[in-house]
N, C-alpha and C positions, 0 to 999 in steps of 0.2 A: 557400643550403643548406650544410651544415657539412660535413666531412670525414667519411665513414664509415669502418667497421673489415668486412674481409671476409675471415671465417677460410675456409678450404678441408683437405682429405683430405688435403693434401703437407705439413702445416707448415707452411703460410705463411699469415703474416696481410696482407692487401693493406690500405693505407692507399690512399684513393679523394680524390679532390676532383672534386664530380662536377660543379659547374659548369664548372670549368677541363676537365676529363676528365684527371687526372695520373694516373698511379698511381704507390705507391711497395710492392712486396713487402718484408715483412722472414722471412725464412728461421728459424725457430723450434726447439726441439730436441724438440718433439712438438709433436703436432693441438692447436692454442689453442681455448680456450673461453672468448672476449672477455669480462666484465663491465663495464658501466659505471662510469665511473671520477668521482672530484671534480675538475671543470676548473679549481682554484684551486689547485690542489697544485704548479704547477710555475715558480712565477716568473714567466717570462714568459706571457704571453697565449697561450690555445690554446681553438679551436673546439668540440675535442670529446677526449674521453679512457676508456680502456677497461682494464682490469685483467688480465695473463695471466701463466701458472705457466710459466717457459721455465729452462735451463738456460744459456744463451745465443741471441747475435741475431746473423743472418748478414746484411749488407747486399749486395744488387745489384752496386752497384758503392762505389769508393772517393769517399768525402764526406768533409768538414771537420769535425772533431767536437769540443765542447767540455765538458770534464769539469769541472764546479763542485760549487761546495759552494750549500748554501740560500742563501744568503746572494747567489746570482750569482759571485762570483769564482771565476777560473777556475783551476784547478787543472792542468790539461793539454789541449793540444790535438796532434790528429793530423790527419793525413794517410798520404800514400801509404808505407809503408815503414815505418810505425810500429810499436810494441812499448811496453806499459808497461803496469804491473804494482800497483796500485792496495791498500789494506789496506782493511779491511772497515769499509764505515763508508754515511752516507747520501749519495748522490750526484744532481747534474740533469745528465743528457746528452743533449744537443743537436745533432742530426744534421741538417748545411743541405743535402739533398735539394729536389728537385722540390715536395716540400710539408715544411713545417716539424714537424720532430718532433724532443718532447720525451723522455726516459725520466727516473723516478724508479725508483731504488732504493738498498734496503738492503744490501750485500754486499762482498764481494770482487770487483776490477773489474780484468780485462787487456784492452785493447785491443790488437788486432795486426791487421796490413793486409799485403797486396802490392799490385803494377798495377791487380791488378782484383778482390781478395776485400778484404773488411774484415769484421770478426767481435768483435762485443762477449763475454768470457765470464765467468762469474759465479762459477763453480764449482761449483755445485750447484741443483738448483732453486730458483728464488727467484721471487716476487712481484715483478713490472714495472707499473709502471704507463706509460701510453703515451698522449702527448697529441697534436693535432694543429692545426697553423694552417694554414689555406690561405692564398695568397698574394694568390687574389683579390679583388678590392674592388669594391663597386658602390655609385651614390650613396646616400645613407642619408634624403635628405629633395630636394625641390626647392623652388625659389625662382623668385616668377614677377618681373620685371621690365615695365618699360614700354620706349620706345623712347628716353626722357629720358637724356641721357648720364647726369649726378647719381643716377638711378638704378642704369643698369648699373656703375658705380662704386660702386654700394652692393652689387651683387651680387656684382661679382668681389671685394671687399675678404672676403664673409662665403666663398670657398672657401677660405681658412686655417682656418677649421673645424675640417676634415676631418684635418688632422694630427694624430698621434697624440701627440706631443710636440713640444715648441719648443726642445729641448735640439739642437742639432748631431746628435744620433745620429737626426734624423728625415730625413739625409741617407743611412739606412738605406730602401730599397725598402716592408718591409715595415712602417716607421711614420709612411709618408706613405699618407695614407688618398686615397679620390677622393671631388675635391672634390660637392659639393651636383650636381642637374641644374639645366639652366636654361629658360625657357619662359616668351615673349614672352607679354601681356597688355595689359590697360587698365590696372590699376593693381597699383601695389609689394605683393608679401606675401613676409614673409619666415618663416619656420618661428618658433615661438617659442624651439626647441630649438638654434637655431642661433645664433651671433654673432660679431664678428669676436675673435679671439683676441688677448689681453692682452701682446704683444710687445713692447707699448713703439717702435713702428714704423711710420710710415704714409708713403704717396707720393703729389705730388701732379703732377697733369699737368693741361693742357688740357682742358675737358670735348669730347671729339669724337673717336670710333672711331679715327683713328691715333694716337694716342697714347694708349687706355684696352686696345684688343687688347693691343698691345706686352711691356704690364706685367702681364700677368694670370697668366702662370706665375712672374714675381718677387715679385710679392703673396702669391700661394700658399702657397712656400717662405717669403717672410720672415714668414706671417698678418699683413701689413700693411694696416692700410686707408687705400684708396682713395681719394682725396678732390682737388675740383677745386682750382687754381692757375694762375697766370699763365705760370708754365716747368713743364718737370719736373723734379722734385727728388725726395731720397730722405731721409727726414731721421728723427731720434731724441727720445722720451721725454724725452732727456741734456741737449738742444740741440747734437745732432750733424747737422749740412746736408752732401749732396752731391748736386749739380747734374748731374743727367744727360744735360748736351749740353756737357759741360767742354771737352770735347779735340778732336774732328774737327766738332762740332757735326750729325754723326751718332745719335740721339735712341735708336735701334734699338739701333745697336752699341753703345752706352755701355750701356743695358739687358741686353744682351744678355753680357758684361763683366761688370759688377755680379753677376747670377745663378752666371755661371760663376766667377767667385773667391771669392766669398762661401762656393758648395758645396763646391768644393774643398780650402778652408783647414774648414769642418766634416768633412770625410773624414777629414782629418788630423787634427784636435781631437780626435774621438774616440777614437782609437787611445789616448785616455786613459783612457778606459773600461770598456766592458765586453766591447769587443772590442782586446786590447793584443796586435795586430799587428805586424810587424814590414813597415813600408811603403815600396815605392820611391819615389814621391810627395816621404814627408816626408824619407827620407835625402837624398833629392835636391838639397831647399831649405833645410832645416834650420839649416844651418854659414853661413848666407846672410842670415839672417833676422833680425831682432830683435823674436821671438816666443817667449812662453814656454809653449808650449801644455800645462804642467801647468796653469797658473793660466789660461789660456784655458777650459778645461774647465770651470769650477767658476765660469764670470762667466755673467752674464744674455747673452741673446739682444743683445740691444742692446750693449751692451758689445761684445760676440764681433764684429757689426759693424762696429765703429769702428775696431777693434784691423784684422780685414781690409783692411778699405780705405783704410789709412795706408801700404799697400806698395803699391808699382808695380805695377801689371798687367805690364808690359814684362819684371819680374824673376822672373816664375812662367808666361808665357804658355808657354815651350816644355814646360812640365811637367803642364799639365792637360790632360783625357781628353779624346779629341774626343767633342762633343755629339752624342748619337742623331740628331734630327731637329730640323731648320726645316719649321714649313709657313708658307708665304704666304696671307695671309687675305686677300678682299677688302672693300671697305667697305661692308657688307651689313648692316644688324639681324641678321637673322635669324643671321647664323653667331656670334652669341656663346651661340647655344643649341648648337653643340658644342664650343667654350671649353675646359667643364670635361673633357670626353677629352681632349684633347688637352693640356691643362695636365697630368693624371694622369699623364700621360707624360714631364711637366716640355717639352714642346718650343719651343722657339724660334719665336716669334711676331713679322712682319714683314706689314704692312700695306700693300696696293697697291691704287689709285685702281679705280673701279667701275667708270667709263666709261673707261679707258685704252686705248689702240690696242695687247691685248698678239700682233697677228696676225702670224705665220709662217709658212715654208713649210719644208716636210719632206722629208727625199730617205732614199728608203730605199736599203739596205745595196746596193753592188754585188753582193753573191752571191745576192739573191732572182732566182732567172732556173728555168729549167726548169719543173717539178710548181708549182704552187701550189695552197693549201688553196682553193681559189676555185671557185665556179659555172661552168660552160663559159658561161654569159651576161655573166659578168664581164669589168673588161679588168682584165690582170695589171700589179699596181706599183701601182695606185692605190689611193690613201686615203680615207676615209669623205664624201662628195661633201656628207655632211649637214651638214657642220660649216666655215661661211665660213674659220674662223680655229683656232691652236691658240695655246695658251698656251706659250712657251721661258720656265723659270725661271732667273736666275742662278744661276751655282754656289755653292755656301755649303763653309764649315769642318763642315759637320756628315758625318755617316754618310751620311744619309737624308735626301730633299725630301718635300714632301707639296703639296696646293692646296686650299684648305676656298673653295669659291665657284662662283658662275657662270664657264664657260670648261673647254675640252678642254684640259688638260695634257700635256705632252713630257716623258715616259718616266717618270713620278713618279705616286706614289700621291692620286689623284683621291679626296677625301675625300665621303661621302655620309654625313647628320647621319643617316640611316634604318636605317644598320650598324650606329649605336654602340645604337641602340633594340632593335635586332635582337639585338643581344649581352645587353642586358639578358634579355633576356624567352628565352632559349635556354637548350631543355628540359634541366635535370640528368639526369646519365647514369653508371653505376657499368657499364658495359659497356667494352669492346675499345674501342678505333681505328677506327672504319666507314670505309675507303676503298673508291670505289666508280670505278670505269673503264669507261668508253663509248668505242667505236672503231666508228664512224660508216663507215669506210672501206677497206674490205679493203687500198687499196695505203699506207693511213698504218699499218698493225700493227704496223711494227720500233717504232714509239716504244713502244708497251706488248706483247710478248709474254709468253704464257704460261710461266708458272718464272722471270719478270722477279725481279730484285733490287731495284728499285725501291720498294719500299714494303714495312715489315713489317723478316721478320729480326732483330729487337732482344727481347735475351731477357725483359729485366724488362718487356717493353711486350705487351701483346695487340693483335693488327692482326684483324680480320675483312675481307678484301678479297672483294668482288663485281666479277668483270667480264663487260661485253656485247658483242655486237656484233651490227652491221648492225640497229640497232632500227627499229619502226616507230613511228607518231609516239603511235599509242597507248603502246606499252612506253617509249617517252621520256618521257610523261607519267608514266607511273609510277613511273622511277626518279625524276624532279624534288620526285615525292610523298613519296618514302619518304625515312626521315630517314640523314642519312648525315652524317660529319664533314668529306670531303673527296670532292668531283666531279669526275675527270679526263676530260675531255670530248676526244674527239679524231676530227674531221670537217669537214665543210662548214659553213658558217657564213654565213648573208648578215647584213643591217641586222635583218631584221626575223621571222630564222626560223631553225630550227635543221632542219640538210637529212636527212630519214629516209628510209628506203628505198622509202617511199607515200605522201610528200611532204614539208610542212614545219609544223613547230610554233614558235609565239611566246611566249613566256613569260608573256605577256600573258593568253592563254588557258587559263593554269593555273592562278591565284587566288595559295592559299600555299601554297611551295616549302617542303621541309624540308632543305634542301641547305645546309649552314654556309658552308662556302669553296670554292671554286673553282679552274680553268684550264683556262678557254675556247681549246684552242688548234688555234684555228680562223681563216679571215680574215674579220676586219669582225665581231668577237666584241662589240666595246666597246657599245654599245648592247644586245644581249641581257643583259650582264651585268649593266649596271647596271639592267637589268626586274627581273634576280633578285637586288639586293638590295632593290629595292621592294618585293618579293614574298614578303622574309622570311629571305634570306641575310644575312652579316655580309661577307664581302669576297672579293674573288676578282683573277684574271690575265686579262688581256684584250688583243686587239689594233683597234687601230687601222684596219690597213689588208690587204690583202694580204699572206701569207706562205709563204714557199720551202718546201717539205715537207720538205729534207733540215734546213734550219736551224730548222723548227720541229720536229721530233722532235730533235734535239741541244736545244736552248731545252726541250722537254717533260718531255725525260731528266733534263737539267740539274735544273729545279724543284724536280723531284718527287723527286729525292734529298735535295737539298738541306732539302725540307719534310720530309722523311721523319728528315731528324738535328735536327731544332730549331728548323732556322730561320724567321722570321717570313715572311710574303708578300711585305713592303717589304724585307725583308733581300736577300731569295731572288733576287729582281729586281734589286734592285741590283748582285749579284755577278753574276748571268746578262748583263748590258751591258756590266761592266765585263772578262768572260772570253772571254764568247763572239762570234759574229757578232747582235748582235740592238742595236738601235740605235734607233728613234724608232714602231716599232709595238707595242712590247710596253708596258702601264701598269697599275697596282695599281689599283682601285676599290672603297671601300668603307672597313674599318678595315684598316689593313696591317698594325697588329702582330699579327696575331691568328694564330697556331701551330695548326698540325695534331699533333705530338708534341711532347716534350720532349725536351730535350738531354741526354743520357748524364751530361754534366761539371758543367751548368747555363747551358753558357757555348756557344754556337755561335761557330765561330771560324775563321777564313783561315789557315793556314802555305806561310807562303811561305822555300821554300831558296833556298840560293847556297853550292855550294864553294866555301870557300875553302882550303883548302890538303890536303893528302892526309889523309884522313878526316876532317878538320876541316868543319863547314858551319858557315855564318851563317846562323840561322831566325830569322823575326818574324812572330809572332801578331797578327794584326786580331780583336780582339775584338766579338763585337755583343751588344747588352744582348736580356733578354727581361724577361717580365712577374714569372718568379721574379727573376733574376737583374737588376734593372733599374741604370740609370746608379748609382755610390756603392755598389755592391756589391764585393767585394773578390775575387779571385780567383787562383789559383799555379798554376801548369801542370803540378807532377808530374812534375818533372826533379829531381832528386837535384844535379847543377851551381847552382839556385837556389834560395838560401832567405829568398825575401823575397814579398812579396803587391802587386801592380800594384790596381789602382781597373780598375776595366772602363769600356770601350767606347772604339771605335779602336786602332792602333797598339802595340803594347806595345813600349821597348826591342831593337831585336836584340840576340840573345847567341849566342854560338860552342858545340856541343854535339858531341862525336865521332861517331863511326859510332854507337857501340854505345848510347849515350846518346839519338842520335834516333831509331833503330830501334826502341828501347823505346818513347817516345815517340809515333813515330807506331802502334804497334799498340795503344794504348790504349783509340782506339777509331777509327772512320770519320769523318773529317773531309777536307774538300777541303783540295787542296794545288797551291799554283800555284811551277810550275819552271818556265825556262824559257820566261815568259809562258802554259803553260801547265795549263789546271787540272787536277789529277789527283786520284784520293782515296787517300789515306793508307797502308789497309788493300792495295792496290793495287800498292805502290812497293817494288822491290826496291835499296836503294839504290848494289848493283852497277854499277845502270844507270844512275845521274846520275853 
């Protein structure tokens, strides 16, 4: 479903995506009266478009905006602290918000900004037209496969499809499309509409799942196809060969290598384009390099290739972005039918034996002691009794783990193929933010009381918050019915029943759930949860084993802030283990990227301080991608001390900012903030006190 337009009585026209549920206000100079607009009018690609009489356009907050001519060239971009002053003429402005919008028009154009107003003005009434792309993608056709490797090798070769272009700029979020679905069968069909894309590009490996997994999001990005071979190799149209078990004879890593420099030297390529950036990246390697990325720009796919991968990976490795995620897959048919999510995500794919001994044992946190969320029939400390064995992943360079397979995981998002179906088929909605709150237990209510700050609070966003308490299992059942974007479940919890005040309900005996996401936090949640995403949810938080009531209301607290500014459910978890006391019973189930709001900035991000010297601080930004803002998006923090644009995801550079400099900074907006070890939020911090 496209973007709609939602005028209202204040001025404001609401831009909607209602599959994603975004919204974007824009502040109008009287009550608009939308007509529909020609979706062809504005250069780039846009879903839908509508016609209004404004004198000017007030935005939310501060976005990155780019002022062109028809033509695409860019004429001016802004930011934070802008001012400029335009002569009257035809213009396409390009506001990178939450959802992609376009404006045309004829006039007189001053842009001007501060922290937190930005205000397009025109001068007088004038005709806007106003386009809209949503950023979401869903597969567009499916492809059935057999179980023949030669087959699945024909199917991941055909998810280069779904690109939107083969140019470097398709290391843009928004022109990488998601690939094809996939779905086992007796025999091969492949769409007619679909084919592998003319890249001049193909890779061959072994026919046999660890080594056709592996490569299936390197395929993607390069639209290479697939095809078997005695080694694996990566080779060109040109007669260009590169052997993918060169160096450690590590099959993975070397794929894994390949994808990440390849992308990287196209982030930087572009900058010749249609986004001419000024990038830390390329000043970085630039003076280094013997690369001439004007004429990079303007060579074939293949070519671009070659030219990459004649540098050292060792000479650029400290300067790429760290990768969102690795999931470990195991050697299953069936999980190449969730492949293409997880490819859409570009992740890192590592293949592990079926029948492997991957069993551990778990000790949870010395501070689970006192209250537990637990049955008086339970014993306190123990873990799910159901499950012989759990799965310990190795640590990787990425953000984020995942597990797509048979096997309970440690502390990493447990992937269920039933979430990503669940997200297709999940009802459009031009409504608020439905969060909804269950507090099962008179003595857990400090985690959610009433006039909580927890959820909602964010001006351009509508929150609709419901909460209950003490339910009975019929009013359980009812809320599990009613649809809601976000379920903050807070009570008793066994294996196989959710504890109500006239007994106990199973998930099982609800049919389908209209509950999207979750956090079950409760003990011995991980089994109910994953009923409710059989049931019709998309993903949720869950635990394991037993858990401390003080540490799970700090851990609940923790969450539901963190969800409530942007961040994903595999984000939110990851920072809750890596800050708080929570350690091997807390695990994502289902899909973890999947956001309950959107980010103020676009960008969910860590700052973390350190003085150094009298008003002087050292900050550094940990950047996490989302589904707007994905890996190869570009992003500037809105410091006046920096004027250059970082690549997202991971780490960014520290830099030194004064008093006054990060005070601005951090009231920009609510963002955690770890001092100290630790985590504080932003809005919070008088910096007196550090």
């Amino acid at each position: 479903m496209n973007p709609t337009f939602h005028a209202s009585g204040d001025a404001t026209l609401t831009i909607i995506d209602p599959i994603q549920r975004r919204q974007y206000p824009l502040q109008l100079s009287t009550n608009p009266h939308p007509d529909p607009a020609d979706t062809s009018q504005f250069y780039f690609p846009v879903d839908n478009a509508v016609s209004v009489t404004t004198e000017n356009i007030e935005l939310p907050y501060v976005v990155g905006v780019y002022v062109r001519n028809l033509s695409g060239d860019v004429l001016v971009k802004t930011e934070e602290f802008a001012y400029e002053e335009l002569p009257e003429r035809e213009y396409l402005i390009e506001l990178n918000g939450p959802i992609k919008v376009y404006l045309r028009v004829t006039s007189a154009l001053t842009v001007a900004s501060s922290t937190d107003r930005m205000e397009l003005d025109f001068g007088t009434a004038t005709r806007v037209q106003i386009g809209a792309r949503s950023y979401h993608e869903r597969p567009g056709k499916t492809i059935t496969t057999t179980k023949e490797p030669s087959d699945m090798m024909k199917a991941i070769s055909i998810f280069g499809s779904a690109l939107k272009t083969t140019s470097c700029e398709r290391s843009l979020p928004s022109l990488r499309g998601h690939p094809p679905q996939i779905k086992l069968g007796d025999e091969m069909q492949i769409p007619d509409e679909l084919s592998v894309p003319a890249s001049g590009v193909r890779i061959e490996v072994p026919p046999k799942l660890q080594t056709i997994y592996p490569v299936s999001s390197l395929a993607y990005y390069l639209g290479a196809n697939v095809v078997p071979g005695p080694r694996p190799r990566l080779l060109t149209d040109r007669g260009f060969c590169q052997d993918l078990r060169r160096s450690s004879g590590d099959f993975e890593s070397e794929v894994e290598g390949v994808l990440r420099q390849v992308f990287f030297f196209d982030c930087i390529t572009r900058t010749e384009g249609y986004y001419q950036v000024d990038l830390h990246e390329r000043q970085a390697i630039e003076e280094h390099l013997d690369l001439a990325f004007d004429e990079l720009y303007e060579k074939s796919l293949a070519e671009q290739l070659e030219a990459y991968l004649e540098v050292p990976y060792q000479s650029i490795q400290d300067h790429l972005p760290t990768w969102p995620l690795t999931t470990f897959v195991t050697e299953e048919f069936q999980n190449i039918e969730s492949l293409p999510f997880l490819v859409n995500n570009l992740s890192l794919i590592r293949t592990v034996e079926s029948n492997r001994d991957h069993a551990t044992t778990l000790e949870l946190p010395d501070s689970v002691n006192g209250f537990v969320r637990s049955t008086g029939t339970d014993h306190r400390g123990e873990f799910n009794n159901r499950f012989n064995s759990y799965v310990a992943l190795p640590k990787t360079d990425s953000l984020e783990r995942a597990w797509l397979g048979t096997g309970n995981p440690v502390g990493v998002n447990k992937i269920i193929k039933k979430a990503f179906e669940n997200k297709l088929c999940r009802r459009a909605s031009t409504e608020g933010i439905k969060i909804t709150v269950v507090c099962n237990d008179p003595d857990m209510s400090s985690e959610y009381d009433v006039g909580d700050s927890l959820y909602g609070e964010r001006d351009e966003l509508e929150f609709n918050i419901d909460v209950h308490r003490n339910l009975t299992v019929g009013e359980l059942h009812a809320v599990f019915a009613t649809e809601t974007d976000f379920l903050h479940y807070i009570g008793h919890i066994t294996n196989d029943e959710f504890v109500c005040r006239d007994g106990g309900l199973d998930v099982r005996n609800i049919g389908d759930v209209a509950v999207d996401t979750f956090l079950l936090n409760g003990c011995r949640s991980y089994e109910q949860g994953k009923r409710l995403i059989e049931a019709g949810s998309i993903g949720g938080v869950v635990t394991y084993s037993h858990v401390g009531n003080k540490s799970a209301t700090r851990i609940g607290r923790l969450i539901a802030r963190l969800l409530n500014r942007g961040f994903s459910l595999r984000s939110a978890l990851t920072l809750a283990q890596e800050h708080q006391i929570v350690r091997n019973q807390y695990v994502v189930v289902g899909d973890g990227s999947v956001e309950i709001a959107q980010c103020e900035n676009g960008t969910p991000m860590v700052c973390q301080i350190d003085p150094d010297q009298k008003n002087l601080y050292d900050v550094k930004l940990t950047t996490f991608p989302t589904i707007e803002q994905g890996i190869g998006s570009f992003y500037w923090p809105y410091i006046d001390e920096i004027q250059t644009y970082f690549l997202i995801s991971g780490d960014l550079p520290s830099f030194t900012l004064s008093r006054d400099s990060l005070t601005q900074f951090l009231r920009l907006e609510q963002i955690p903030v770890l001092f100290e070890n630790k985590l504080r939020w932003s809005t919070e911090i008088d910096l007196g006190d550090l």
